[in-house]
py3Dmol code that shows the C-alpha trace and the ligand (Angstrom):
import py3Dmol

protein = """\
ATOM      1  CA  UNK A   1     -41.164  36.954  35.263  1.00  0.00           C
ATOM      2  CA  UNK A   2     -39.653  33.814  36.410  1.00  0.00           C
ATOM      3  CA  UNK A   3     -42.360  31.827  34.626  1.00  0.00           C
ATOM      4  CA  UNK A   4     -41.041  33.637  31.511  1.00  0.00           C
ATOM      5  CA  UNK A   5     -37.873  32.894  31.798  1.00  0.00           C
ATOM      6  CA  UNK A   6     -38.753  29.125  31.651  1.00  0.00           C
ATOM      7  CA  UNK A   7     -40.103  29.225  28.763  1.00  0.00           C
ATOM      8  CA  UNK A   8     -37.263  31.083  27.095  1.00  0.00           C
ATOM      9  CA  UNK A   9     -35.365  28.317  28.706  1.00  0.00           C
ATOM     10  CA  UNK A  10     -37.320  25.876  27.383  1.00  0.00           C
ATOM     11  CA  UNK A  11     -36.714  26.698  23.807  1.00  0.00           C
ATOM     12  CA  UNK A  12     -33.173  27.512  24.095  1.00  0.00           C
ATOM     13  CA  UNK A  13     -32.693  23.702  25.445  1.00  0.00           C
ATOM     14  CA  UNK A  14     -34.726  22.624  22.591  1.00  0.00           C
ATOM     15  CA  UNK A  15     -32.420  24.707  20.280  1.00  0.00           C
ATOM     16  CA  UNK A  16     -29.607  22.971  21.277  1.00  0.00           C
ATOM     17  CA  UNK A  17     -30.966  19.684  20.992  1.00  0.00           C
ATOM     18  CA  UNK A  18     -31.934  19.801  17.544  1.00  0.00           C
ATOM     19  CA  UNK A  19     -28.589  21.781  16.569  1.00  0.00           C
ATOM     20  CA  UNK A  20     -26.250  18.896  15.634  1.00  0.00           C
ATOM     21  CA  UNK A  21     -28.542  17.509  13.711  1.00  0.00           C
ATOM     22  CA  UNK A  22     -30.772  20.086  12.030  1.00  0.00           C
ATOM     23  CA  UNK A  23     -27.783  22.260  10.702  1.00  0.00           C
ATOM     24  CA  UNK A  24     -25.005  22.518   8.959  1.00  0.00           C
ATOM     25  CA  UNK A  25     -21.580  22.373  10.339  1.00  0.00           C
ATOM     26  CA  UNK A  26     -20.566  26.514  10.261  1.00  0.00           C
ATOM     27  CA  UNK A  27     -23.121  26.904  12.646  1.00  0.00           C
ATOM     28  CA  UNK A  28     -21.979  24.965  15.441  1.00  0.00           C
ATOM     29  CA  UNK A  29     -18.998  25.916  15.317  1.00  0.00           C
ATOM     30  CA  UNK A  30     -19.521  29.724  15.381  1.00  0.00           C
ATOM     31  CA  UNK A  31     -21.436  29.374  17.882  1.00  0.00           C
ATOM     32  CA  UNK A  32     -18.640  29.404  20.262  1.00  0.00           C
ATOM     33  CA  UNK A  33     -15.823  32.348  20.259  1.00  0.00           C
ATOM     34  CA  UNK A  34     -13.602  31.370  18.419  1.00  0.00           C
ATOM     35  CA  UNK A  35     -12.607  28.206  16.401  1.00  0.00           C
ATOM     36  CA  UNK A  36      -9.092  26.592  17.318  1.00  0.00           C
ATOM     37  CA  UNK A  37      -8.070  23.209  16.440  1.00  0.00           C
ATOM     38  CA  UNK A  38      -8.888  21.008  19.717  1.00  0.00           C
ATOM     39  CA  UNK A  39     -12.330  21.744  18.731  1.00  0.00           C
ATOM     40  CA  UNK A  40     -12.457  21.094  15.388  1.00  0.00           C
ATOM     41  CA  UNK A  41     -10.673  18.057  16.271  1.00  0.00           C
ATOM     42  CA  UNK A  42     -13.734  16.779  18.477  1.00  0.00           C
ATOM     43  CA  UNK A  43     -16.018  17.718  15.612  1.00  0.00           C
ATOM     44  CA  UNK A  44     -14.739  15.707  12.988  1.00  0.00           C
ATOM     45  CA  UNK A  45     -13.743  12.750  15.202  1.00  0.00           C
ATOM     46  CA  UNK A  46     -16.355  12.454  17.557  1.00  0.00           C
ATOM     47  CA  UNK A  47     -19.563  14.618  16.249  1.00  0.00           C
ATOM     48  CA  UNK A  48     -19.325  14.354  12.861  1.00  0.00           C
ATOM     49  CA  UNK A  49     -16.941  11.148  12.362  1.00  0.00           C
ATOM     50  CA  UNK A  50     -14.714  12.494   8.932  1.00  0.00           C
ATOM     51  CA  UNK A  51     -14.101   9.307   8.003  1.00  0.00           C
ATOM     52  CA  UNK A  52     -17.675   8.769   7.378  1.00  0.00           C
ATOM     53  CA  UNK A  53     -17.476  11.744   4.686  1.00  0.00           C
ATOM     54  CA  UNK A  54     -17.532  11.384   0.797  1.00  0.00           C
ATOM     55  CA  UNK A  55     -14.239  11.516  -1.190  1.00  0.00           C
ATOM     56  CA  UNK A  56     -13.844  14.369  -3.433  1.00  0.00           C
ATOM     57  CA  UNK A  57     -15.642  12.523  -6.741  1.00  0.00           C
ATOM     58  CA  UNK A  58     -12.926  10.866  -8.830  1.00  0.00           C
ATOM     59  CA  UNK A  59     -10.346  10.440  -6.200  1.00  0.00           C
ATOM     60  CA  UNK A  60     -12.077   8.062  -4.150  1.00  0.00           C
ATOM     61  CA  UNK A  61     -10.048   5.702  -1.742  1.00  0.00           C
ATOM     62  CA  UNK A  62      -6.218   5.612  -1.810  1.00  0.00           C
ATOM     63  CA  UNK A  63      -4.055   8.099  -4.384  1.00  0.00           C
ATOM     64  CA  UNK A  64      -0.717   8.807  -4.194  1.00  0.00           C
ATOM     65  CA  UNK A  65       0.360  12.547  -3.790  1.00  0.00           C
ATOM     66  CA  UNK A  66       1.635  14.658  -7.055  1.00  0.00           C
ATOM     67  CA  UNK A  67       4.367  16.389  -4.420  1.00  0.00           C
ATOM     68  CA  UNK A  68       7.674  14.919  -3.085  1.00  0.00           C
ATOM     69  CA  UNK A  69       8.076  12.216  -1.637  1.00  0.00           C
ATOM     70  CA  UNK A  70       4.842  10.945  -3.255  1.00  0.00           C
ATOM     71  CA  UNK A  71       3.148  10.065   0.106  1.00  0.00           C
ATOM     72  CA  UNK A  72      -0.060   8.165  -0.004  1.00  0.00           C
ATOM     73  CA  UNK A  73      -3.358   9.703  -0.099  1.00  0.00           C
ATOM     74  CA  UNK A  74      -7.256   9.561   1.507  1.00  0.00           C
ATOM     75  CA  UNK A  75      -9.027  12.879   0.433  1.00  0.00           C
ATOM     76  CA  UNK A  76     -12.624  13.262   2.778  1.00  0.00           C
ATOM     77  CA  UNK A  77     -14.519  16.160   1.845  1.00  0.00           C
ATOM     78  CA  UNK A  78     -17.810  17.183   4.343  1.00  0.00           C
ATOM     79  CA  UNK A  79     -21.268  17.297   2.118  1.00  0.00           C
ATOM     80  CA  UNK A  80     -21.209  21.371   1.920  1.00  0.00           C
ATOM     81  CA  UNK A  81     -17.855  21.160  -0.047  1.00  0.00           C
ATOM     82  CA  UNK A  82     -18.891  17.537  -1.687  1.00  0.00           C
ATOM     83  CA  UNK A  83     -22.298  19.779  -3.140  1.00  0.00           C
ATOM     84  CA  UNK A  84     -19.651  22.664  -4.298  1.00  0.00           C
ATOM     85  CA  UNK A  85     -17.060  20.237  -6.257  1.00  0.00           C
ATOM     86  CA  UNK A  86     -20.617  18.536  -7.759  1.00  0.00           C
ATOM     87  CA  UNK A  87     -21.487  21.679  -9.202  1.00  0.00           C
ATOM     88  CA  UNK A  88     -18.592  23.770  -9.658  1.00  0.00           C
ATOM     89  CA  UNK A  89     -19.681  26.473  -7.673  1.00  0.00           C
ATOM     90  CA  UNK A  90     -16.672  28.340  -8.023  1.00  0.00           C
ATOM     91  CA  UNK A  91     -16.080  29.086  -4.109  1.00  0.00           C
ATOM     92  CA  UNK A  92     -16.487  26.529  -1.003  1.00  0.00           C
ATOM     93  CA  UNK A  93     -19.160  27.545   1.707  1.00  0.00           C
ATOM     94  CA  UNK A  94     -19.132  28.561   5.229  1.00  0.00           C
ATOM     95  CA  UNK A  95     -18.512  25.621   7.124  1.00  0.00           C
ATOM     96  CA  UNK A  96     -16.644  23.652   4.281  1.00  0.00           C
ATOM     97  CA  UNK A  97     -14.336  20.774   5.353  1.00  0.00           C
ATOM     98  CA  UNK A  98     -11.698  19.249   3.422  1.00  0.00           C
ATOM     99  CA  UNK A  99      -9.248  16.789   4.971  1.00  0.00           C
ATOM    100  CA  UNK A 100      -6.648  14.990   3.754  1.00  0.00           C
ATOM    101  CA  UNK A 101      -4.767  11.937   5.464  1.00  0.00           C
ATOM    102  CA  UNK A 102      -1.340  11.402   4.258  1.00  0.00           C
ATOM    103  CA  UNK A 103       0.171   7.371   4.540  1.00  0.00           C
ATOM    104  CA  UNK A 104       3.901   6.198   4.484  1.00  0.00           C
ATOM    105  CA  UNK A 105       4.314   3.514   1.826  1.00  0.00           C
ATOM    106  CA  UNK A 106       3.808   0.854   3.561  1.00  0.00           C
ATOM    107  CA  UNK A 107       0.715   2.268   5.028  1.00  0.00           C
ATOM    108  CA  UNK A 108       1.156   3.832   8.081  1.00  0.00           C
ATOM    109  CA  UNK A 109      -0.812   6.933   8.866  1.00  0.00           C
ATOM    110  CA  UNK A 110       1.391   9.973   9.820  1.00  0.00           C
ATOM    111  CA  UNK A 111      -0.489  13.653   9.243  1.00  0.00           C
ATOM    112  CA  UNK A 112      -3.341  15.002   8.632  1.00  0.00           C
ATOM    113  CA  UNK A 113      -3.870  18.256   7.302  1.00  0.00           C
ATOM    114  CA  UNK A 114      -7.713  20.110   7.315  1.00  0.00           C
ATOM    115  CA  UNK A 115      -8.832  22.967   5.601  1.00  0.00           C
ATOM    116  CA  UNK A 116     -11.934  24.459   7.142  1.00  0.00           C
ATOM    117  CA  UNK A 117     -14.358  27.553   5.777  1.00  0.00           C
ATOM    118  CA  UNK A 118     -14.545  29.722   9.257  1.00  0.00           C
ATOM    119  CA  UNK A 119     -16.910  32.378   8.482  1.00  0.00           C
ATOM    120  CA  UNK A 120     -15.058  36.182   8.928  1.00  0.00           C
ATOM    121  CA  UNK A 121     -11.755  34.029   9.978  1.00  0.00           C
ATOM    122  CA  UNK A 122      -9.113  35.437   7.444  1.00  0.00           C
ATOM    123  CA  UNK A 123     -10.993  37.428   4.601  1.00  0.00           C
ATOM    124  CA  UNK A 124      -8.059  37.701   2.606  1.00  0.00           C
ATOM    125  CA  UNK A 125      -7.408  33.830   2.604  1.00  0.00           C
ATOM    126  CA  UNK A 126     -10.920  33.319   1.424  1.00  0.00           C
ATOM    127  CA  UNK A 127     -11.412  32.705   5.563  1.00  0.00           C
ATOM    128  CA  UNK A 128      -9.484  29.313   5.354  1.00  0.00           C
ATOM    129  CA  UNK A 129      -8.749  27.704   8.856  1.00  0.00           C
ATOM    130  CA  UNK A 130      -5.705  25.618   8.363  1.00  0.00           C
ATOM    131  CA  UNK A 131      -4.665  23.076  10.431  1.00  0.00           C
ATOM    132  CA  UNK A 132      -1.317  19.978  10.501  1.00  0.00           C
ATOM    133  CA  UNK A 133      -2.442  17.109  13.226  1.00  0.00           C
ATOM    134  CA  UNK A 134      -0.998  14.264  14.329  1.00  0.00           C
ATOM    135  CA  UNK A 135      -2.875  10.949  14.076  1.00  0.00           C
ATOM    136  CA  UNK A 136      -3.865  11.261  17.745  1.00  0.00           C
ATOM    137  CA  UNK A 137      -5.289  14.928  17.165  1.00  0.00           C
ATOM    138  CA  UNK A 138      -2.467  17.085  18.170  1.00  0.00           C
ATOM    139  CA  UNK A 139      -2.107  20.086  16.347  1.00  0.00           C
ATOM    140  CA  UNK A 140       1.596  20.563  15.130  1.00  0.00           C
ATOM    141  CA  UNK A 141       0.010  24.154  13.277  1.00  0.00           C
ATOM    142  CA  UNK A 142      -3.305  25.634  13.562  1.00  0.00           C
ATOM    143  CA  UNK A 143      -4.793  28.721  12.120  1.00  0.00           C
ATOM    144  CA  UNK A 144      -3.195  31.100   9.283  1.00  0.00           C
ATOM    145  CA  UNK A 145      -0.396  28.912   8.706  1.00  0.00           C
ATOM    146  CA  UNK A 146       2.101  30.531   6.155  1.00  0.00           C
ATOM    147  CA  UNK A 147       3.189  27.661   5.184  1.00  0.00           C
ATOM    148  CA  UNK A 148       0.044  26.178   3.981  1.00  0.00           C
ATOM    149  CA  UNK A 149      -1.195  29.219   2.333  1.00  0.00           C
ATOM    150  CA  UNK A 150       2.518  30.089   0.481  1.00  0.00           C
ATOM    151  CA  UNK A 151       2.094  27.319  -1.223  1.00  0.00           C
ATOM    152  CA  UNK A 152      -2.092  26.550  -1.532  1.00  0.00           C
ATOM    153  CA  UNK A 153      -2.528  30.556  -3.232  1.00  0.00           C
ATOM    154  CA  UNK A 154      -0.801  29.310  -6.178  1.00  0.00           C
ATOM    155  CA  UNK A 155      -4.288  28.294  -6.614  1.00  0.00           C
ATOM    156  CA  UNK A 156      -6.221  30.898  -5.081  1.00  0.00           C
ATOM    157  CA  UNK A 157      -8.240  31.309  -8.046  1.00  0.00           C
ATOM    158  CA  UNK A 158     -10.132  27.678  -6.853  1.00  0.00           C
ATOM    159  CA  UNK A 159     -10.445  28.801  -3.154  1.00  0.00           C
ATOM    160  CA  UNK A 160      -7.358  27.386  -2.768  1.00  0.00           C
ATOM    161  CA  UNK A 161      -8.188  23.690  -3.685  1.00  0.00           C
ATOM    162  CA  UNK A 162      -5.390  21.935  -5.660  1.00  0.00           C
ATOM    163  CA  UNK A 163      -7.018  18.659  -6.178  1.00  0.00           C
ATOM    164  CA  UNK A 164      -9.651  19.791  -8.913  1.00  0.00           C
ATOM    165  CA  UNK A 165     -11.244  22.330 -10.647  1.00  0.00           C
ATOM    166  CA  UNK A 166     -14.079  23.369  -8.853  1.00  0.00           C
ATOM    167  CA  UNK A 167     -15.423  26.012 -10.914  1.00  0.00           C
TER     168      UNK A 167
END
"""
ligand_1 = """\
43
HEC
C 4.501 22.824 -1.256
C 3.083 22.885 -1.493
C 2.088 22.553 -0.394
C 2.154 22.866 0.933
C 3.269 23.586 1.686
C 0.915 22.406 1.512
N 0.135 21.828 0.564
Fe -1.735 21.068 0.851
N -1.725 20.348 -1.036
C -0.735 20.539 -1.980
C -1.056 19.798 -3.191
C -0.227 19.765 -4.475
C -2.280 19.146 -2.939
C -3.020 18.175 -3.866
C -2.758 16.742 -3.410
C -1.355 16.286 -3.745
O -1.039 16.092 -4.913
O -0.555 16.121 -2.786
C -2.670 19.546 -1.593
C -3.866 19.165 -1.018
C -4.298 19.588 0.214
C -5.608 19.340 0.750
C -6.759 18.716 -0.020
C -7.528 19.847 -0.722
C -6.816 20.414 -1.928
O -6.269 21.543 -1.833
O -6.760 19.736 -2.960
C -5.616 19.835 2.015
C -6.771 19.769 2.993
C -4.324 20.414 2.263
N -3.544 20.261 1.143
C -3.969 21.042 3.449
C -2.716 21.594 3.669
C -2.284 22.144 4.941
C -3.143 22.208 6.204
C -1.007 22.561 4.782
C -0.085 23.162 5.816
C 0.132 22.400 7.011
C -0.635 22.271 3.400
N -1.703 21.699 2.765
C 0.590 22.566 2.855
C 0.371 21.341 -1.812
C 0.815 21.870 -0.614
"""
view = py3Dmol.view(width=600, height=400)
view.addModel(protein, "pdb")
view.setStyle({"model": 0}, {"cartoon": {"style": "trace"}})
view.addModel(ligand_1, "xyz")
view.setStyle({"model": 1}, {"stick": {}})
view.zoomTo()
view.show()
């Protein structure tokens, strides 16, 4: 029995080894309760650096915002929602990361705002995680903020995504 259990052991260590690597980013993520935005935080800052991600093609490095007051723009989009904008798959994936850091004019950085695909999370927001840090990772609002989404379902019709048409 014991010996058994080893072995089960064994390949759950395994498992987790090869996780961060071998799969996408949904996955790691669900694998714990519940997502909340400390966590998230750690993932795209310390497991899976963000600002190592592509730019959403066409707007790559700086832009300045089409809203009031105009504030300055850097758009980083994970691969699974890089491979959706490529070909205008109509809908962002499970585990789909878009995150957008917003500059003063004279270039200092002062929010950043992430939308994240959490699988089951909010059906009727197309399951859009949406979170307002701070440059040091504090989370000023976190989950189904009304705020966000009042304003981001005027495009609803492309998941939500103002900066293109992804469809
Ligand atoms: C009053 C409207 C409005 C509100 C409120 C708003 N956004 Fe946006 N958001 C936009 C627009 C417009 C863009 C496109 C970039 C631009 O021109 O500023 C955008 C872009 C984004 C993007 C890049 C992906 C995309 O949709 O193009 C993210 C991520 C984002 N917003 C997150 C948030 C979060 C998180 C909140 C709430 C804390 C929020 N937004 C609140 C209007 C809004």
């Amino acid at each position: 029995m014991i010996h058994k259990y080893r072995i089960y052991n064994i390949f759950y260590l395994a498992f987790l080894l090869f996780l961060p690597s071998g799969v996408g980013i949904g996955e790691i993520l669900e694998n714990k309760d519940k997502i909340h935005a400390h966590m998230l935080w750690h993932y795209i800052t310390r497991e899976k650096p963000y600002k190592n991600y592509p730019a959403w093609p066409g707007k790559e490095g700086f832009y300045e915002s089409t809203m009031p007051p105009g504030n300055i723009l850097k758009l980083y989009i994970n691969e699974l929602a890089l491979d959706t904008v490529l070909h205008k798959k109509g809908v962002f994936p499970d585990g789909a990361l878009l995150i957008k850091e917003n500059y003063t004019d004279n270039g200092e950085l002062f929010l950043i705002t992430v939308m994240y695909k959490a699988k089951g999370f909010n059906p009727a927001g197309h399951n859009w995680y949406w979170v307002k840090y701070k440059p040091d990772g504090e989370a000023r609002l976190e989950g189904k903020v009304d705020v966000c989404i009042s304003c981001h379902v005027g495009v609803a019709g492309n998941d939500y995504a103002f900066t293109g048409s992804i469809k």
